[in-house]
Every structure is written in C-alpha cells, then in structure tokens.
C-alpha positions as CSV (number, residue, x, y, z in Angstrom):
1,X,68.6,-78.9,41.6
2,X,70.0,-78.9,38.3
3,X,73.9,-78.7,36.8
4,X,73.6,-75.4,35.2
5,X,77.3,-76.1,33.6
6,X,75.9,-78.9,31.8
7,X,72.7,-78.7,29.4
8,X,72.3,-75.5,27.6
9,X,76.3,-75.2,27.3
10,X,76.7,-78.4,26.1
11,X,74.4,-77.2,22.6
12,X,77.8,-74.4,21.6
13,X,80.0,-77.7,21.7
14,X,77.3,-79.7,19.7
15,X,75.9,-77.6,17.2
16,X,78.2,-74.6,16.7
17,X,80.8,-75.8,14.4
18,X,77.5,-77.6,12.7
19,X,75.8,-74.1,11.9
20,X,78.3,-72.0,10.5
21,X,78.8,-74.6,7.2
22,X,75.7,-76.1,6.9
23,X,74.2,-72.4,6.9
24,X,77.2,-71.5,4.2
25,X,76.5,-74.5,2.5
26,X,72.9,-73.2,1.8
27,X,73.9,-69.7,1.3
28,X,71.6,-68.3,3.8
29,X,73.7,-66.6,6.4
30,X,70.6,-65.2,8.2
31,X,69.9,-68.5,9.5
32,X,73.3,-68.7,10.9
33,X,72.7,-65.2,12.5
34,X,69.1,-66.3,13.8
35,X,70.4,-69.6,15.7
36,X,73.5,-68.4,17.1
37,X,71.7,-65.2,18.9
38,X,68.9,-67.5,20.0
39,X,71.3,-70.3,21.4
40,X,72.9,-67.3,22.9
41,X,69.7,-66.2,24.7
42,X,69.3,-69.4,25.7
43,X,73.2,-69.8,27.2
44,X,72.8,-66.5,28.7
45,X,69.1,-67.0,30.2
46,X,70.2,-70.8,31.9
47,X,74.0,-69.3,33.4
48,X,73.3,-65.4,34.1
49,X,69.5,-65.7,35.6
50,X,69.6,-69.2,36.4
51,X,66.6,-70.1,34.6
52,X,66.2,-74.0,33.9
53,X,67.3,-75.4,31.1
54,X,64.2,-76.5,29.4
55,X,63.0,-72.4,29.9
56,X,65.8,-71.6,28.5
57,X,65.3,-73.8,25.4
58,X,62.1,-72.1,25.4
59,X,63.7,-68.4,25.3
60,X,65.9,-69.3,22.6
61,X,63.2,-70.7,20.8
62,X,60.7,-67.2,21.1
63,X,64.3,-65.7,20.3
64,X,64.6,-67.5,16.7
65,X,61.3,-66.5,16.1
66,X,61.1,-63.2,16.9
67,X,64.6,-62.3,15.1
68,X,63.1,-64.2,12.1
69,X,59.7,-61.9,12.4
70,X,62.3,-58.9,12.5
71,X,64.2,-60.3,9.4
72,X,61.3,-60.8,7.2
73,X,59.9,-57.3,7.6
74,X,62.4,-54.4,5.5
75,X,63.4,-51.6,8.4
76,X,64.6,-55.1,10.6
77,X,66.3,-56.4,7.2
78,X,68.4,-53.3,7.4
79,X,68.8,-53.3,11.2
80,X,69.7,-56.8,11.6
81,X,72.3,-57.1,8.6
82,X,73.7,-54.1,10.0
83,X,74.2,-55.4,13.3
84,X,75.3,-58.8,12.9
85,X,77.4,-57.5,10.1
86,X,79.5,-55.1,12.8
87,X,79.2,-58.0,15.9
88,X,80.6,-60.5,13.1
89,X,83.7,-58.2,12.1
90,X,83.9,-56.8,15.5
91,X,84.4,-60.4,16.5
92,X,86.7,-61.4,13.8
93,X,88.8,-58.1,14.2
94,X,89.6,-59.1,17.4
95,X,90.5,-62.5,17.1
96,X,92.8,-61.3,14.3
97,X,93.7,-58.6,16.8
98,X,95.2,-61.2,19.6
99,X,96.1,-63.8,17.5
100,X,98.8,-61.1,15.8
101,X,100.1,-60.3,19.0
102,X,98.1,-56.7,19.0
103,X,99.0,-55.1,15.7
104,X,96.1,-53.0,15.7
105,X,96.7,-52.6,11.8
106,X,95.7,-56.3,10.8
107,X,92.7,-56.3,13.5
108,X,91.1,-53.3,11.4
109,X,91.8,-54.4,8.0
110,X,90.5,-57.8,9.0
111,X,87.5,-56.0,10.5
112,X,87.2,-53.8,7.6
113,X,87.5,-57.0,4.8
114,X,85.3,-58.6,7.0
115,X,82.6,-56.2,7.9
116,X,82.6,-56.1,3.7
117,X,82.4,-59.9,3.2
118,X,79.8,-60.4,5.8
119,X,77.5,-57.1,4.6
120,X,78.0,-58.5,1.2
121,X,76.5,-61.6,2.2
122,X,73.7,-60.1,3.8
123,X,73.1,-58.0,0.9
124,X,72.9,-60.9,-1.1
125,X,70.4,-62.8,1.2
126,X,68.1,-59.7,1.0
127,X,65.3,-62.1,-0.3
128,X,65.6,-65.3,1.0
129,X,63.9,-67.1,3.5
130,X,66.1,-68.2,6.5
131,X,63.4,-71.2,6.2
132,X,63.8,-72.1,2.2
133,X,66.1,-75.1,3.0
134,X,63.8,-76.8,4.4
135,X,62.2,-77.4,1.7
136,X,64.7,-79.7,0.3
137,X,63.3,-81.9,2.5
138,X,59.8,-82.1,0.4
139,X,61.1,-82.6,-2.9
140,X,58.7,-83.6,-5.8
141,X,58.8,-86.0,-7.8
C-alpha cells in the first residue's frame, strides 16, 4: 500500500506559499483560485476517499480544467468570483476572528474590507486569461 499522509499533502507545503505571490505578481488572481481548489480536490480525493495519489493528481488536474472552462464562459465569471470572493473573506474573517481573541467586530470588518479587496480583484481580472502568463515564456524577438 501507499502513505496517504505523504504525497498529495506534501504539494500545500511545496507550492502553497509559491501560488499566492507568483499569481499576485501576475495580477491574475483567477489562477490562484483555479490551483488552490484543484490541489484541494486532489488533497481531499487521496485523504477522504482514499484514492491513490497519482488519481488524485488526475482529479485535480480535470478540476483546473473544468473551473477554468467555467471561468472563461460569463454566468461562471460571475459565479466563481462570487464564490471565491465570499470563501476568501470568509476565510480571512476568521483568521482575524481567532487571532483577536474573538472580537466579532474586527472578524467582520476584516471580512467586509476583504470580501471588497478580493471582489475588486476579480472585477478587475474580468478579461484575462488565467493562461496569459505563460506566454511570457514565448517572447519574440
């Protein structure tokens, strides 16, 4: 058999501080949205069903691209921003939320300055393609 505890959970430690400022960096925060959910399906796939790893891998990949089929078409625009805007400040609320002892006033005016930074983002990204950077890679002369 296989260490379940190792392999897919080993890819938050590795690439998870990586995405947030490389996908900052390039402005796009769709991608960070895309590859976080899909190494999430992946996590959850290899520790909750006890799917192999390499499956798993597979999920997360069929994950990436069927969130970025969803982003690119406008109702899933819409959808998606609005849900990874609220699971973003929902998140960040409640980090604020325990980390200030539980004063429920800073874990809703962090969610609420959050939930307007990270829609404003997604606004803003409205037309890019979570893809773009790589073309970076194929400059021309």
């Amino acid at each position: 058999m296989y260490d379940r505890d190792y392999g897919i959970g080993a890819l938050w430690i590795i690439f998870l501080p990586i995405l947030l400022p490389v996908s900052l960096l390039i402005g796009n925060i769709f991608l960070f949205d895309a590859l976080l959910v899909s190494m999430a399906s992946g996590l959850l796939a290899n520790n909750l069903l006890h799917i192999h790893p390499a499956l798993s891998v597979v999920i997360g990949i069929i994950t990436l691209t069927v969130v970025y089929k969803l982003y690119r078409t406008e109702v899933g625009f819409w959808i998606l921003g609005a849900l990874f805007t609220l699971a973003g400040s929902g998140v960040i609320g409640a980090l604020v939320h325990n980390a200030t002892g539980g004063d429920l006033i800073w874990g809703w005016v962090s969610f609420g300055l959050s939930a307007f930074i990270l829609g404003w983002l997604h606004y803003k990204n409205r037309d890019a393609d979570p893809l773009d950077f790589l073309s970076i890679l194929f400059l021309d002369d």
